[in-house]
BATORRO-704107 format. One record per residue (C-alpha): x, y, z. Coordinates in steps of 0.1 Angstrom, whole numbers, plus 2048, in hexadecimal, padded with zeros to 3 digits. Example, Ala and Ser with C-alpha at 12.3 -4.5 7.8 and 13.67 -1.06 7.14 Angstrom:
2
87B7D384E;8897F5847;
***
This chain:
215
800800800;8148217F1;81283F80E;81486080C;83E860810;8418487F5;8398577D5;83E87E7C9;81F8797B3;7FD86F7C1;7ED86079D;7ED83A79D;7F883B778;7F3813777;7CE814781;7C9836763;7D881E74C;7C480374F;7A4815754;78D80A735;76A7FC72A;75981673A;76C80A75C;78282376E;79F818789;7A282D7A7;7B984779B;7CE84E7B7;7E283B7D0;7D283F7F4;7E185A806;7EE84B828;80585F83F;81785185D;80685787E;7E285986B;7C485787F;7A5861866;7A2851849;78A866833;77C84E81C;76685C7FC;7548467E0;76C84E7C4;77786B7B4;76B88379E;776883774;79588D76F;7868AB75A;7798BA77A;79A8BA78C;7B08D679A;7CE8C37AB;7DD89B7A7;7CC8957CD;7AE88F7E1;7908A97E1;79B8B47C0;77D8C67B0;7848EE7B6;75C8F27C1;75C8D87DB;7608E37FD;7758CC80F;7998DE810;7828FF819;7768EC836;7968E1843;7A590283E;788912851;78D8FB86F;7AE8F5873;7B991E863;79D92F86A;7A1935845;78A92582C;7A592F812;7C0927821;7C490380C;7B791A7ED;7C792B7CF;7AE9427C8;7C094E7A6;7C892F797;7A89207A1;7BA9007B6;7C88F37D5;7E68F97E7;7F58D77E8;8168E47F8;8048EF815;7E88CF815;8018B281A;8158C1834;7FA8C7847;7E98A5840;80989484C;80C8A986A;7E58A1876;7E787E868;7C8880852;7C586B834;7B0865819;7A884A803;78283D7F1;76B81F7F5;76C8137D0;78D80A7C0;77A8047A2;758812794;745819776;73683A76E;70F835765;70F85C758;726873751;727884773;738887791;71787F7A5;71C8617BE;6F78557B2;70484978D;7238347A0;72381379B;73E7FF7AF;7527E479F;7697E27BB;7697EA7DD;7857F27ED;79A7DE806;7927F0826;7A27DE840;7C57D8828;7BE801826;7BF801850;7DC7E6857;7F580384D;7E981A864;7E380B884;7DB82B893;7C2831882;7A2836897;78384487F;77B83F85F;76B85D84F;75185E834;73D882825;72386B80E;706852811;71983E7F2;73A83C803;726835826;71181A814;72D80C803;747807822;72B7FB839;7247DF81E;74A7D881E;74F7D7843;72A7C784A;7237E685F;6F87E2869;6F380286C;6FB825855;70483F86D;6EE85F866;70387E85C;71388A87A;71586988E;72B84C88F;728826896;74280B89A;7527F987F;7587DA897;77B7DB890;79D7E48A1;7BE7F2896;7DF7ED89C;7DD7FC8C0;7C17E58C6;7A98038C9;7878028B9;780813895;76182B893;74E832872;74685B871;72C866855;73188C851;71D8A4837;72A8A3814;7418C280D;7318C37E9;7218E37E7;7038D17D8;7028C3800;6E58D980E;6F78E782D;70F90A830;736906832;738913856;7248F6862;7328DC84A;7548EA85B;7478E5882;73A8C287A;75C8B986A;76D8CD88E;7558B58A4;765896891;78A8A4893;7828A78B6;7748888B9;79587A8AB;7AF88B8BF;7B68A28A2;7C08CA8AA;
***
């Protein structure tokens, strides 16, 4: 499993190449720093067409790097380059390193049933290996998802009874390397098409850091 230190490009060029017959391969390697703790865990990116940046959350009109700059900057733009209409990604891996947050999806392998970025037309050819995903990093205590596909999907995976509701969080039933139990923490999509204003997207996404131990 490639980490964050092990590659200066975050594209998984192997899984572009062999994406075909209306198929697509996760394209990028998950994102796993040392020390992580949360484990953000989405359905599967968006088309390449609608990226700013080679990483995670990489659609300039999603939310999610505004969020994280809002809680932990006090500055929603402090992840964004306003000008060039992208991320900061010199300032977003540091940072991700130093709070030990990582990021990966549920699908390694979907098909695309229109041609939109909308969880709804996903279809998943292959979930992805969640517990390979948590035996390197055994300090991991919550998995985070921010949509009912990527919740529905990893509590299929892990056989999980119950969907949390957005906000909440339930047990996955499983441990990590420190034998402590793994939580499962729904929060609100930061898609702007998710019907609920940034500053409270941002204190749900604080109540989880704090939840985690993360500051």
């Amino acid at each position: 499993m490639k980490t964050s230190q092990s590659h200066s490009s975050y594209l998984n060029q192997e899984n572009i190449a062999r994406s075909a017959d209306g198929i697509e391969y996760h394209p990028l390697h998950p994102f796993l720093p040392e020390g992580c703790r949360v484990l953000f865990l989405g359905s599967f990116p968006p088309q390449r067409k609608r990226w700013c940046m080679d990483f995670f959350y990489p659609n300039f009109i999603n939310d999610h790097w505004r969020i994280e700059g809002l809680i932990f900057f006090g500055d929603k733009d402090y992840f964004v380059d306003t000008e060039a209409k992208t991320f900061r990604l010199e300032r977003i891996i540091p940072f991700l390193e130093q709070k030990g947050i990582g990021f990966y999806d549920t699908a390694t392998a979907v098909r695309r049933l229109k041609d939109n970025a909308s969880d709804k037309f996903l279809e998943v050819v292959e979930p992805t290996d969640i517990p390979a995903l948590l035996g390197s990093i055994p300090q991991c205590r919550v998995i985070v998802t921010t949509g009912e596909k990527a919740t529905q999907t990893i509590c299929h995976t892990l056989d999980i009874p119950q969907m949390p509701s957005v906000g909440e969080y339930v047990s996955t039933r499983m441990l990590n390397g420190q034998g402590q139990e793994i939580f499962l923490y729904r929060l609100p999509s930061s898609s702007r098409a998710y019907p609920m204003s940034l500053p409270k997207k941002a204190e749900a996404y604080r109540q989880m850091f704090a939840f985690c131990g993360v500051e």
